[in-house]
N, CA, C and O atoms as a Maestro MAE file, in Angstrom:
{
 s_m_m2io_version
 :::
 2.0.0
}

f_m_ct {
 s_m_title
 :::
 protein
 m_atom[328] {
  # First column is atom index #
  i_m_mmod_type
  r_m_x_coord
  r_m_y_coord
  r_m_z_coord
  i_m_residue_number
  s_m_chain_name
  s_m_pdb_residue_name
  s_m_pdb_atom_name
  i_m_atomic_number
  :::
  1 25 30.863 145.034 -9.080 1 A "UNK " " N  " 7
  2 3 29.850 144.132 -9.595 1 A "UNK " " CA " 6
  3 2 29.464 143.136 -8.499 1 A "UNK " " C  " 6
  4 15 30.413 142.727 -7.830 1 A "UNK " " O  " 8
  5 25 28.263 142.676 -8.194 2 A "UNK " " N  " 7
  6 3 27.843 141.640 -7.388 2 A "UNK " " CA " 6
  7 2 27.699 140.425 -8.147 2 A "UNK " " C  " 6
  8 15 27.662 140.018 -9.308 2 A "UNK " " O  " 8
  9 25 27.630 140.014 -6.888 3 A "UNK " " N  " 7
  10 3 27.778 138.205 -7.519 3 A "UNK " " CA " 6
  11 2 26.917 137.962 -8.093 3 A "UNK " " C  " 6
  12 15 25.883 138.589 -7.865 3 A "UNK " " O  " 8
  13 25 26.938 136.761 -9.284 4 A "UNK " " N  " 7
  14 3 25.585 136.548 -10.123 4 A "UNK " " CA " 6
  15 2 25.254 135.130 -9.564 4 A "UNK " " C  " 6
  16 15 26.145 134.431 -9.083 4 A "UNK " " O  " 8
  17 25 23.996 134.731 -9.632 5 A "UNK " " N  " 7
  18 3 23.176 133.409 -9.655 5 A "UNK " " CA " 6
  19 2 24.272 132.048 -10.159 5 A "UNK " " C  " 6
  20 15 24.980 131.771 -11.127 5 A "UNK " " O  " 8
  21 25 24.048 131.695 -9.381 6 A "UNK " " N  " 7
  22 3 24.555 129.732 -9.745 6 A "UNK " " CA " 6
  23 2 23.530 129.135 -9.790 6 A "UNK " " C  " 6
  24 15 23.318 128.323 -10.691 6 A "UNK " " O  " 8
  25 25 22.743 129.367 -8.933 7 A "UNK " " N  " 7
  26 3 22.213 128.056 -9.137 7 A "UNK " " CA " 6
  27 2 20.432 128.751 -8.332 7 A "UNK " " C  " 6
  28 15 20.256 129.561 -7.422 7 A "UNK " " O  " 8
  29 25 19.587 128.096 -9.053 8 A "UNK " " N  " 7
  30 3 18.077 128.155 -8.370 8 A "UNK " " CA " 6
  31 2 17.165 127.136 -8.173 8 A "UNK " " C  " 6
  32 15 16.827 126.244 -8.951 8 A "UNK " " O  " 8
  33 25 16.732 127.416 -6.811 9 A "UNK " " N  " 7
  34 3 15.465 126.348 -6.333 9 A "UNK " " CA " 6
  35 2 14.036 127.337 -6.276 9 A "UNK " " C  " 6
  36 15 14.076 128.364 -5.598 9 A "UNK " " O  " 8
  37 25 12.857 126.988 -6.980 10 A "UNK " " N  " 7
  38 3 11.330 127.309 -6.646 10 A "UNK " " CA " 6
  39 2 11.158 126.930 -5.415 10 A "UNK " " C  " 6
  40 15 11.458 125.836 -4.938 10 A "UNK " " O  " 8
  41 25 10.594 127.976 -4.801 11 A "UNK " " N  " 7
  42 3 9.938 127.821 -2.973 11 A "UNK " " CA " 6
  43 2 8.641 128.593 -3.119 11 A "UNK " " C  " 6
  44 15 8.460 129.809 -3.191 11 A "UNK " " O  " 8
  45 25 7.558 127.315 -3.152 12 A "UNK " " N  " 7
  46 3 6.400 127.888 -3.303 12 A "UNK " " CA " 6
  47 2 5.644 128.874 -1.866 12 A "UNK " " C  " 6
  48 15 5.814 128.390 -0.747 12 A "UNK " " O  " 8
  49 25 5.047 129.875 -1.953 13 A "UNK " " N  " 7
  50 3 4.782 130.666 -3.169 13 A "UNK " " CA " 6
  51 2 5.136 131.676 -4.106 13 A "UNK " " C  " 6
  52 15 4.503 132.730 -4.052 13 A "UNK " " O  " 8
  53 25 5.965 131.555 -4.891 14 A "UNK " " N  " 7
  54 3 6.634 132.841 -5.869 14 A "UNK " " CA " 6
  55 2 8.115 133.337 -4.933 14 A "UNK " " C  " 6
  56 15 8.459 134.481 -4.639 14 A "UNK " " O  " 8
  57 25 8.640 132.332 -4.689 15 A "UNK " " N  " 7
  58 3 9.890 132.404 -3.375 15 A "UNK " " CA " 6
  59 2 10.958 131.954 -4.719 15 A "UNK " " C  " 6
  60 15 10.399 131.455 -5.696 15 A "UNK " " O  " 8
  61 25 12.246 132.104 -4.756 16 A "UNK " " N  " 7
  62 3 13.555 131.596 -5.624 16 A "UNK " " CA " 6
  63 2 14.728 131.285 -4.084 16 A "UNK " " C  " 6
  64 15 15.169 132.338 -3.625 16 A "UNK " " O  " 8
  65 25 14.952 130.668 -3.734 17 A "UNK " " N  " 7
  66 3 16.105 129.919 -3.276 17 A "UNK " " CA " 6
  67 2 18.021 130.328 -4.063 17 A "UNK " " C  " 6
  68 15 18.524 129.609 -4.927 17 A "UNK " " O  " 8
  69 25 18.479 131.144 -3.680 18 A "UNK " " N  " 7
  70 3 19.139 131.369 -5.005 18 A "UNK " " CA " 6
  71 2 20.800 131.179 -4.506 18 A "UNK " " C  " 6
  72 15 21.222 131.836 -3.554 18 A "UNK " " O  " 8
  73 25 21.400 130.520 -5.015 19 A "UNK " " N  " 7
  74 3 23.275 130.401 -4.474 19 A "UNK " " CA " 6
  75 2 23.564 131.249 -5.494 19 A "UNK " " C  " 6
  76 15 23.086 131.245 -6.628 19 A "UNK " " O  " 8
  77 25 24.453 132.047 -4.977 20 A "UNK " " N  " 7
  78 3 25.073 133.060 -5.452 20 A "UNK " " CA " 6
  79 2 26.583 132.218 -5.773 20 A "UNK " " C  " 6
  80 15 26.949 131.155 -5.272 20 A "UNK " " O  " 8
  81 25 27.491 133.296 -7.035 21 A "UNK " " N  " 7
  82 3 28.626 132.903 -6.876 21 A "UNK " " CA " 6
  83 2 29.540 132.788 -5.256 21 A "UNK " " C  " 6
  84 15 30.151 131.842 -4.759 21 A "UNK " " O  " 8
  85 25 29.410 133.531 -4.995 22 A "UNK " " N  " 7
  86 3 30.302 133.877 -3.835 22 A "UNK " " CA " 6
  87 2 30.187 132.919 -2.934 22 A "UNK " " C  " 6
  88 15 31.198 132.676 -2.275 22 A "UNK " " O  " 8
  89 25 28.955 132.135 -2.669 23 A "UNK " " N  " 7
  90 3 28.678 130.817 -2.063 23 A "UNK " " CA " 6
  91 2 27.375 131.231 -0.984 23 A "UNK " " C  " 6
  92 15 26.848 130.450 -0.192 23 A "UNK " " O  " 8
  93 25 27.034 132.616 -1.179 24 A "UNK " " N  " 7
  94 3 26.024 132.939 -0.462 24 A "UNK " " CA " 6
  95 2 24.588 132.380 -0.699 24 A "UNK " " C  " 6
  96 15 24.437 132.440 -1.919 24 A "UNK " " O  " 8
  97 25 23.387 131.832 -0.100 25 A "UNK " " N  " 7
  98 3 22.081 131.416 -0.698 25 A "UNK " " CA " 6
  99 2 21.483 132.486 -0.190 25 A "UNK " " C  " 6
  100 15 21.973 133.013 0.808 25 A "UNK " " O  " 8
  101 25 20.436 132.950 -0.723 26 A "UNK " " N  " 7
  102 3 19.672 133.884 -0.509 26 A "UNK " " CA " 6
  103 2 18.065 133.602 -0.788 26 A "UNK " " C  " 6
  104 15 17.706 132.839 -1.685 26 A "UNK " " O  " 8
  105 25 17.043 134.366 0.160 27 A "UNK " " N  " 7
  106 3 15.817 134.390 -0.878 27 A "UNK " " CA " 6
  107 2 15.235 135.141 -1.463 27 A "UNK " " C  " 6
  108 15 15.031 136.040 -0.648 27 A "UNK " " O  " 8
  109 25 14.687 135.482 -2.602 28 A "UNK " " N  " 7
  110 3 13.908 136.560 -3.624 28 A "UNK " " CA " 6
  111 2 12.783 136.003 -3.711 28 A "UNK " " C  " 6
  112 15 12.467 134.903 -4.164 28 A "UNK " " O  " 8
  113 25 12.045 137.017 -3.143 29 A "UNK " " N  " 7
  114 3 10.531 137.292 -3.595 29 A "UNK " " CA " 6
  115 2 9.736 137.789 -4.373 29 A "UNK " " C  " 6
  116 15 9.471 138.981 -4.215 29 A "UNK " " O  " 8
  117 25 9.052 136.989 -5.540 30 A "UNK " " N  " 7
  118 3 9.019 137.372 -6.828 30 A "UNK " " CA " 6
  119 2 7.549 138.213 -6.543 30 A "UNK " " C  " 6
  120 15 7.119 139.013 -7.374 30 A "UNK " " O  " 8
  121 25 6.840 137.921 -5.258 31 A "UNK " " N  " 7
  122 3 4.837 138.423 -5.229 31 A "UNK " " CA " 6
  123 2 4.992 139.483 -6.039 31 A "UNK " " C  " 6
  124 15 4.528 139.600 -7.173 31 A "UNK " " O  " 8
  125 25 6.189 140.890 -4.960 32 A "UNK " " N  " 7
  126 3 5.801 142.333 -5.873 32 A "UNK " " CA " 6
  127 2 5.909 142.233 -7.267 32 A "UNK " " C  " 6
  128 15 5.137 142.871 -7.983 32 A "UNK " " O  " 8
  129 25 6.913 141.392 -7.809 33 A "UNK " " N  " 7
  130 3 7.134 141.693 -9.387 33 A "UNK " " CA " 6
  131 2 5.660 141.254 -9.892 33 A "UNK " " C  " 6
  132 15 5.455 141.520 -11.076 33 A "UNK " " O  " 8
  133 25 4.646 140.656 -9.231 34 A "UNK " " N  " 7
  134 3 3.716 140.038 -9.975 34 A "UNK " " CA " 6
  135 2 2.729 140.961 -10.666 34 A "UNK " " C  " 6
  136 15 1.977 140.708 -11.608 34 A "UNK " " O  " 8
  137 25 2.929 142.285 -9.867 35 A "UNK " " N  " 7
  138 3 1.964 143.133 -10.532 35 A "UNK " " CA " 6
  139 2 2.299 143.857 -11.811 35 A "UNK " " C  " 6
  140 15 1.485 144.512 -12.461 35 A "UNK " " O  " 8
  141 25 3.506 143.689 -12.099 36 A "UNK " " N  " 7
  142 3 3.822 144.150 -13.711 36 A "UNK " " CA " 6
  143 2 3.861 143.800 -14.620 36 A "UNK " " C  " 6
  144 15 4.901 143.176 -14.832 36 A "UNK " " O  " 8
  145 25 3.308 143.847 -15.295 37 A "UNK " " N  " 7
  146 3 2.781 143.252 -16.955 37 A "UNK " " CA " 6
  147 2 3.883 142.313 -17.432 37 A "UNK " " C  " 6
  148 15 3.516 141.277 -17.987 37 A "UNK " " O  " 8
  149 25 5.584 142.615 -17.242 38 A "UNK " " N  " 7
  150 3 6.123 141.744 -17.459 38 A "UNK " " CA " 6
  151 2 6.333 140.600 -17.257 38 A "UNK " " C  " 6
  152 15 6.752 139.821 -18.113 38 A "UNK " " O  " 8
  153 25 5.979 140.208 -15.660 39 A "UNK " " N  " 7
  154 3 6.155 139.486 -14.990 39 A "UNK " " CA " 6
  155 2 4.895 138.769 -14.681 39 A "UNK " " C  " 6
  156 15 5.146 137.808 -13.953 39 A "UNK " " O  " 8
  157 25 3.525 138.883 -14.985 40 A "UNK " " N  " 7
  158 3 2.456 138.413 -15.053 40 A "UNK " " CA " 6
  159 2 2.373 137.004 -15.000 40 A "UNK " " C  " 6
  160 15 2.074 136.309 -14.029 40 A "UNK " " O  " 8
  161 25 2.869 136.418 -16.931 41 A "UNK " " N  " 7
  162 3 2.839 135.469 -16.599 41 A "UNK " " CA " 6
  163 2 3.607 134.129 -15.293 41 A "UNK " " C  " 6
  164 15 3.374 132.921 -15.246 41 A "UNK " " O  " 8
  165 25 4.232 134.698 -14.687 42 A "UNK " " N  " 7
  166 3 4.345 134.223 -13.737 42 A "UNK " " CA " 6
  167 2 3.694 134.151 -12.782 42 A "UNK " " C  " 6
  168 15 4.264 133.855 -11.732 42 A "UNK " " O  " 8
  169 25 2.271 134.392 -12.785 43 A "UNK " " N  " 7
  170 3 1.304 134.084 -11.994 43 A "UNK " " CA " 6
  171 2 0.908 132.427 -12.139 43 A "UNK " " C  " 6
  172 15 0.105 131.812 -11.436 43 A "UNK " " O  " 8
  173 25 1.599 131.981 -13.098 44 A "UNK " " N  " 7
  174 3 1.049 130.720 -13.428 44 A "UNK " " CA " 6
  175 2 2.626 129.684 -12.530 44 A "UNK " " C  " 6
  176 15 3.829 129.892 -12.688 44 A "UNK " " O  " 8
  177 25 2.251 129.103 -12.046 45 A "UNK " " N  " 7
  178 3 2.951 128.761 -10.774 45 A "UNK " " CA " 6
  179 2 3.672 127.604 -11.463 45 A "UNK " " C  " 6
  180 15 4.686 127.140 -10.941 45 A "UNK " " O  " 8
  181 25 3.109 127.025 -12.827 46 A "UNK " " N  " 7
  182 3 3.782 125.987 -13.473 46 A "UNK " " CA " 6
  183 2 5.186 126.470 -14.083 46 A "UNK " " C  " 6
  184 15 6.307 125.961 -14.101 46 A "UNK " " O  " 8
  185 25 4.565 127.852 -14.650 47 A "UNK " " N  " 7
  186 3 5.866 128.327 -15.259 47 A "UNK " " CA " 6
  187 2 6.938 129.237 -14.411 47 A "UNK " " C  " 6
  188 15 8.130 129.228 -14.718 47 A "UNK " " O  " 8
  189 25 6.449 129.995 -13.361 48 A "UNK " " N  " 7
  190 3 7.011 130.558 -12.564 48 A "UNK " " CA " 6
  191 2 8.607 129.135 -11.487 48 A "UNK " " C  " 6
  192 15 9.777 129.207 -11.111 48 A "UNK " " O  " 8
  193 25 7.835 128.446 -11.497 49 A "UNK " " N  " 7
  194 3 8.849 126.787 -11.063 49 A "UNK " " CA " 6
  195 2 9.816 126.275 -11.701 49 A "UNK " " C  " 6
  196 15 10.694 125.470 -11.393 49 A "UNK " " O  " 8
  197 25 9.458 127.045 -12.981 50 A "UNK " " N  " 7
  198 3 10.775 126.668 -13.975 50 A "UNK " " CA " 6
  199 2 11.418 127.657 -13.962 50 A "UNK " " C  " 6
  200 15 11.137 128.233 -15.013 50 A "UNK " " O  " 8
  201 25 12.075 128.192 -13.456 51 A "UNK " " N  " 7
  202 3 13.431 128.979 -13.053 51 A "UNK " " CA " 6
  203 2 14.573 128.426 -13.605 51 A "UNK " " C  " 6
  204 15 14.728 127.204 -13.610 51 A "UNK " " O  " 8
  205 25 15.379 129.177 -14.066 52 A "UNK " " N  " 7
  206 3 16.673 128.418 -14.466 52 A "UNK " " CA " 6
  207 2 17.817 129.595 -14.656 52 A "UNK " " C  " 6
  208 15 17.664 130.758 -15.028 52 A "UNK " " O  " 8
  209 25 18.886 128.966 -14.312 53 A "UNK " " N  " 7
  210 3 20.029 130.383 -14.177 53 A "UNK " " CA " 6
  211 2 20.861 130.440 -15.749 53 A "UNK " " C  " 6
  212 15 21.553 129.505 -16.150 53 A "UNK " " O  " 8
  213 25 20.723 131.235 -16.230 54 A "UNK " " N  " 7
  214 3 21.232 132.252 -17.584 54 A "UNK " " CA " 6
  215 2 21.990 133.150 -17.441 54 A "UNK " " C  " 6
  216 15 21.574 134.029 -16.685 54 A "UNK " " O  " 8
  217 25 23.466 133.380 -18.086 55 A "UNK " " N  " 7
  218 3 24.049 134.138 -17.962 55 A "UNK " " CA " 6
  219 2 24.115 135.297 -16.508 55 A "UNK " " C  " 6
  220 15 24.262 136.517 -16.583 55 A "UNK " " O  " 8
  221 25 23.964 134.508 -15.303 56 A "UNK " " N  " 7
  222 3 24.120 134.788 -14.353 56 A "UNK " " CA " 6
  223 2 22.990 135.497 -13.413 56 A "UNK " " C  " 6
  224 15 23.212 136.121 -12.376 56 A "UNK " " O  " 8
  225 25 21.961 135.297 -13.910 57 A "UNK " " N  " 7
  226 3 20.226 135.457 -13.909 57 A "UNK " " CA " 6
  227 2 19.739 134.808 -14.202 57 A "UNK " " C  " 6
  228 15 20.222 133.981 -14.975 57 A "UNK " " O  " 8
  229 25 18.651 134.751 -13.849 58 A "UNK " " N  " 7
  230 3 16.971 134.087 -13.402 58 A "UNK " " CA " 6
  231 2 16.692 134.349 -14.539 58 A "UNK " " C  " 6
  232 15 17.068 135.407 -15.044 58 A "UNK " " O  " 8
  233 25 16.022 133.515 -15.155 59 A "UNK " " N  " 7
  234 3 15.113 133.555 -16.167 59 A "UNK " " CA " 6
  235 2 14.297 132.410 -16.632 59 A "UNK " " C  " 6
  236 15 14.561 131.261 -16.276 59 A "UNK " " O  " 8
  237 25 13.207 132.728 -17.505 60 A "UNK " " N  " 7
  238 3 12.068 131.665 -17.581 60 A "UNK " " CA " 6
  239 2 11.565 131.904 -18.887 60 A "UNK " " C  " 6
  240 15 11.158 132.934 -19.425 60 A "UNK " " O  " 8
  241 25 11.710 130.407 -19.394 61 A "UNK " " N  " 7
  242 3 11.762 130.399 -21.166 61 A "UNK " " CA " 6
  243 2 12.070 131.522 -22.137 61 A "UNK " " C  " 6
  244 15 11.522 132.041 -23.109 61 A "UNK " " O  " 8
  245 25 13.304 131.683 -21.372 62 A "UNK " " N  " 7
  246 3 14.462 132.704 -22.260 62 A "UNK " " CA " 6
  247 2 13.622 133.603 -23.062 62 A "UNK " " C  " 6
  248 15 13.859 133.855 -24.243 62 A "UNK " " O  " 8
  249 25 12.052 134.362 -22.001 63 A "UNK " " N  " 7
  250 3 11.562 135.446 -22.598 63 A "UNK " " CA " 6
  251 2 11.364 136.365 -21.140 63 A "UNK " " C  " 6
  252 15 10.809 137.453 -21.286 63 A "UNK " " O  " 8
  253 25 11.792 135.976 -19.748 64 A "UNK " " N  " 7
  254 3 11.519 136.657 -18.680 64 A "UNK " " CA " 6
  255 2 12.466 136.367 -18.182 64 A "UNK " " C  " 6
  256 15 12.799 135.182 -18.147 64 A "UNK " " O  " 8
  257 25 13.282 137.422 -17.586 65 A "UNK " " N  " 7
  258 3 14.537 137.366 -17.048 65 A "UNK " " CA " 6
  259 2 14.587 138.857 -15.623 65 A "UNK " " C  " 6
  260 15 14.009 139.942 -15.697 65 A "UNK " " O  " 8
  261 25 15.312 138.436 -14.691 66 A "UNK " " N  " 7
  262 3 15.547 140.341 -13.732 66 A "UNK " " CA " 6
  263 2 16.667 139.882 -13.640 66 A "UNK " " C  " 6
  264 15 17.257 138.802 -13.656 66 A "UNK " " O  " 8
  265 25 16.954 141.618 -13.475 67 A "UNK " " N  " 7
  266 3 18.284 142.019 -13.363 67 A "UNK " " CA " 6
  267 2 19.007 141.677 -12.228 67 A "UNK " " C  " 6
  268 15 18.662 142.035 -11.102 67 A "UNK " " O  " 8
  269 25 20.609 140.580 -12.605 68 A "UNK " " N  " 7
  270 3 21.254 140.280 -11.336 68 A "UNK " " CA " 6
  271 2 21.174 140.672 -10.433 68 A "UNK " " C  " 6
  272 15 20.622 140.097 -9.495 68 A "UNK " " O  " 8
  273 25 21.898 142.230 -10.357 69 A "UNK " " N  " 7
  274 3 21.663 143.309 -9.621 69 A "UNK " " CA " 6
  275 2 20.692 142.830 -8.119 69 A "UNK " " C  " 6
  276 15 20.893 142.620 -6.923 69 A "UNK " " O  " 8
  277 25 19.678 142.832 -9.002 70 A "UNK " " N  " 7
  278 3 18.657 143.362 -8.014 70 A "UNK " " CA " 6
  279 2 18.201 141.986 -7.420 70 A "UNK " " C  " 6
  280 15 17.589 142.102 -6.358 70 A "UNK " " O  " 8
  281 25 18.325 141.047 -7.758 71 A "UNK " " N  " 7
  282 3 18.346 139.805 -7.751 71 A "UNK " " CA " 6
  283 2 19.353 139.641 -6.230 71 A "UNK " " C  " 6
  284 15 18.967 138.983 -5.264 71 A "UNK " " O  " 8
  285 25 20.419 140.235 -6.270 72 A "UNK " " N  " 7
  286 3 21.497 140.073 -5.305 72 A "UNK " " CA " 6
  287 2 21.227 141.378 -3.768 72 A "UNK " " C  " 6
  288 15 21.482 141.263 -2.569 72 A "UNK " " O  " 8
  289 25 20.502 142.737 -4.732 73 A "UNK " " N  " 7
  290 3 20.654 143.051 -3.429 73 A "UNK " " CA " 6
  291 2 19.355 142.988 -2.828 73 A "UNK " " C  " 6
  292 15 19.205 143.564 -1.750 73 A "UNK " " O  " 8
  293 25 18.357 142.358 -3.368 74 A "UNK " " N  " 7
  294 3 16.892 142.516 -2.610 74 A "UNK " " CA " 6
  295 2 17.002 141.691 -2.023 74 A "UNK " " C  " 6
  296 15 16.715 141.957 -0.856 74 A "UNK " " O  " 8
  297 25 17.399 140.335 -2.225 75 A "UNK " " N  " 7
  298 3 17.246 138.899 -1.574 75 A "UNK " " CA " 6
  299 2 17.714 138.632 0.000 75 A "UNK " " C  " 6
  300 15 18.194 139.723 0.307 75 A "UNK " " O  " 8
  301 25 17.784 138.109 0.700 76 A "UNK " " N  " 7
  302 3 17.191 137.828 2.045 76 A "UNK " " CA " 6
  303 2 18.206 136.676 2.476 76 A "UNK " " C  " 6
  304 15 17.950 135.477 2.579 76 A "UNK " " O  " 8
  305 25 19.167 137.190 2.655 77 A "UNK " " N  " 7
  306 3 20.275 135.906 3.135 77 A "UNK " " CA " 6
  307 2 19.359 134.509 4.362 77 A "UNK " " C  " 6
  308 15 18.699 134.567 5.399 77 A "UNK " " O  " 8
  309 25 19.775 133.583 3.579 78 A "UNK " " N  " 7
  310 3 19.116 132.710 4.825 78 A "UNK " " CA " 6
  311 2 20.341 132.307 6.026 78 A "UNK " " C  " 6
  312 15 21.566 132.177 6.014 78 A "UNK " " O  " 8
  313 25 19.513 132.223 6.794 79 A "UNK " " N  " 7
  314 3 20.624 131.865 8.281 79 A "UNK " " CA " 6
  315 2 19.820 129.862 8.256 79 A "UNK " " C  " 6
  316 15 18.641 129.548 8.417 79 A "UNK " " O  " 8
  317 25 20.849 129.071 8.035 80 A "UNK " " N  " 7
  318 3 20.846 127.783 8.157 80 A "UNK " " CA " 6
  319 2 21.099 127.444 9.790 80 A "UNK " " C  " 6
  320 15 22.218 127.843 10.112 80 A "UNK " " O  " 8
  321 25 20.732 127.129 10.356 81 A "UNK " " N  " 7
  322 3 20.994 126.455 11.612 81 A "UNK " " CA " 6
  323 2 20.597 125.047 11.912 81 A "UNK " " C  " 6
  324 15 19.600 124.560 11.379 81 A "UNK " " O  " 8
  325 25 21.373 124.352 12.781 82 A "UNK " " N  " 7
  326 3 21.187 123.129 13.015 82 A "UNK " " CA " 6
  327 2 20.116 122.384 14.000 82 A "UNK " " C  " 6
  328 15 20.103 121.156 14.082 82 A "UNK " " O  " 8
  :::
 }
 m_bond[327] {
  # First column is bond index #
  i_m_from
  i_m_to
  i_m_order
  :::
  1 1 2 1
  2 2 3 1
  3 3 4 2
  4 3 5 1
  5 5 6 1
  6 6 7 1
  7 7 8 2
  8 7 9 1
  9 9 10 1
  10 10 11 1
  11 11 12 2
  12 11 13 1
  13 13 14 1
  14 14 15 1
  15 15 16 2
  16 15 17 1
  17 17 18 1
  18 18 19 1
  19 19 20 2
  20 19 21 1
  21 21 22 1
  22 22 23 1
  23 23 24 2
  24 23 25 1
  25 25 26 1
  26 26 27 1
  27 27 28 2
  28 27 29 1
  29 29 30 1
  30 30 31 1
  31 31 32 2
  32 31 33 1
  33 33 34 1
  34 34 35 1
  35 35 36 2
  36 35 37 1
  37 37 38 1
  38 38 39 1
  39 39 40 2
  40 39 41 1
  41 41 42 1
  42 42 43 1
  43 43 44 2
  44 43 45 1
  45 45 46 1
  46 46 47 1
  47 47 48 2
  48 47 49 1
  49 49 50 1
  50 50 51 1
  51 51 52 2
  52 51 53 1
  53 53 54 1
  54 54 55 1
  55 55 56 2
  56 55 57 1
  57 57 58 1
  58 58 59 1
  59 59 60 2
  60 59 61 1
  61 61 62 1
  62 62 63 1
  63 63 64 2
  64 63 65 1
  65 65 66 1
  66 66 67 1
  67 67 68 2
  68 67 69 1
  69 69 70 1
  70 70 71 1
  71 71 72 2
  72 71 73 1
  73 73 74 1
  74 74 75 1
  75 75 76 2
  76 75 77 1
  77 77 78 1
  78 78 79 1
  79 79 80 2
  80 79 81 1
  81 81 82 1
  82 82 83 1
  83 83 84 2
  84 83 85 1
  85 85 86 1
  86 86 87 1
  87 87 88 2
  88 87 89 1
  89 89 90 1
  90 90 91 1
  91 91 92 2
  92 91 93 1
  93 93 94 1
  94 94 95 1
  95 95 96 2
  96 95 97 1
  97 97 98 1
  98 98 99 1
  99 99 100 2
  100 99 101 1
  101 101 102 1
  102 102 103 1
  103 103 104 2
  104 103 105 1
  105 105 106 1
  106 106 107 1
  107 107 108 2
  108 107 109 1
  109 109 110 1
  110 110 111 1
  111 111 112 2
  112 111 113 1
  113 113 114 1
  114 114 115 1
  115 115 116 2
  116 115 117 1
  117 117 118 1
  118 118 119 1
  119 119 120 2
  120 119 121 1
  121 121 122 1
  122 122 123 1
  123 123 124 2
  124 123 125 1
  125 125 126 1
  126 126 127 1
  127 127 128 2
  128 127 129 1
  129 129 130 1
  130 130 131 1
  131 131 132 2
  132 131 133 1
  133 133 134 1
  134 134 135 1
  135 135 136 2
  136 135 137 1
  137 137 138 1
  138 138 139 1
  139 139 140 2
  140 139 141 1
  141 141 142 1
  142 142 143 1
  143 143 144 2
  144 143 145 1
  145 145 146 1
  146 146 147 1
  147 147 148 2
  148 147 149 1
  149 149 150 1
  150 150 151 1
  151 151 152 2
  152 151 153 1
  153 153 154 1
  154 154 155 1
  155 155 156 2
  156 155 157 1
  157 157 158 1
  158 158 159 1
  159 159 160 2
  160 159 161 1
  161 161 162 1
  162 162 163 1
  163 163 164 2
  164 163 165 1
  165 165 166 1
  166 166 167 1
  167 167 168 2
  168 167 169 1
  169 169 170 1
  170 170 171 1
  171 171 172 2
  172 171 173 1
  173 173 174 1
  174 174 175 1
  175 175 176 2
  176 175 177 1
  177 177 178 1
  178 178 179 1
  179 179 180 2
  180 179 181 1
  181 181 182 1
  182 182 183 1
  183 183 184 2
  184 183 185 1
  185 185 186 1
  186 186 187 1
  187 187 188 2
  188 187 189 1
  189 189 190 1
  190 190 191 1
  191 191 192 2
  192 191 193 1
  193 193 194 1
  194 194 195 1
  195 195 196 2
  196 195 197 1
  197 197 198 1
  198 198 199 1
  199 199 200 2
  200 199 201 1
  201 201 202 1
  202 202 203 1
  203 203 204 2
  204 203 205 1
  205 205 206 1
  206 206 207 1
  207 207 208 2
  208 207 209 1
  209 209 210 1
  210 210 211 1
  211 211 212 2
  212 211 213 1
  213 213 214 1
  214 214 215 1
  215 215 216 2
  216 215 217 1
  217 217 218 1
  218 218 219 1
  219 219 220 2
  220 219 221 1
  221 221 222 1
  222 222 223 1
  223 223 224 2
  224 223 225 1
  225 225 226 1
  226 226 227 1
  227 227 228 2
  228 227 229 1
  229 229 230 1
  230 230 231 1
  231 231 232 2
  232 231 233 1
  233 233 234 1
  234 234 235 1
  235 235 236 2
  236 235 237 1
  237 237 238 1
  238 238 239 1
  239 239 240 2
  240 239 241 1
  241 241 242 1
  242 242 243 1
  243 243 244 2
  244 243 245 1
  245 245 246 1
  246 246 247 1
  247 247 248 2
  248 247 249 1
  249 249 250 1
  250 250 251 1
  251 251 252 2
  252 251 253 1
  253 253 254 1
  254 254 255 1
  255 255 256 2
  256 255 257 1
  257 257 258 1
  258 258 259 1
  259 259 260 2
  260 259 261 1
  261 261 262 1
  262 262 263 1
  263 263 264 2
  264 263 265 1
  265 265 266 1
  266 266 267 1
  267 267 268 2
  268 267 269 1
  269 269 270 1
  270 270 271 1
  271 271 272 2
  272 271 273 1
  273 273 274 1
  274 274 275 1
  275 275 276 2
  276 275 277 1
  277 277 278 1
  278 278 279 1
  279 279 280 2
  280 279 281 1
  281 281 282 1
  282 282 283 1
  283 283 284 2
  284 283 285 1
  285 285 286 1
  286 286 287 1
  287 287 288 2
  288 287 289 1
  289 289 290 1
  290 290 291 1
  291 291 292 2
  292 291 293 1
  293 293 294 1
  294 294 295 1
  295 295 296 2
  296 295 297 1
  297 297 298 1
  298 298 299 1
  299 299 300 2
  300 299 301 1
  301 301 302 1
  302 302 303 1
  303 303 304 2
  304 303 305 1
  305 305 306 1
  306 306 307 1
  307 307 308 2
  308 307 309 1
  309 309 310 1
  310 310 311 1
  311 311 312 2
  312 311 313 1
  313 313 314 1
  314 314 315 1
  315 315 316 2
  316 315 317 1
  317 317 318 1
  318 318 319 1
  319 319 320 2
  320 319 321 1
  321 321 322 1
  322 322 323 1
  323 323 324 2
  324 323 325 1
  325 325 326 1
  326 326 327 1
  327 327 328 2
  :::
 }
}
């Protein structure tokens, strides 16, 4: 099993900021999901900002949610430097 979501920051445009359990941050890019009917309303950038972590996933007014999973392995480790 991969690590699930702790914690999320909105990075405009359609970007998630995401700490993983494990202590990893990563980034997910929501653009492609935008073209699927599910994920639509998240074209609206008000609601897409409200991100919030649920049972170890992303989700947005507990009617749009993706799968940890994929959440963990698409995302884009950031390299922090000083």
């Amino acid at each position: 099993m991969n690590p699930r979501a702790k914690n999320v920051e909105y990075e405009n445009p359609y970007k998630l900021i995401i700490t993983f359990t494990n202590g990893e941050v990563k980034l997910f890019d929501l653009q492609p999901y935008l073209a699927y009917p599910v994920y639509e309303p998240l074209k609206n950038e008000l609601l897409c900002s409200n991100a919030a972590v649920k049972y170890g996933t992303i989700v947005w007014n507990d009617e749009i949610d993706i799968d940890p999973d994929r959440l963990y392995l698409e995302s884009k480790t950031l390299n922090y430097s000083s």
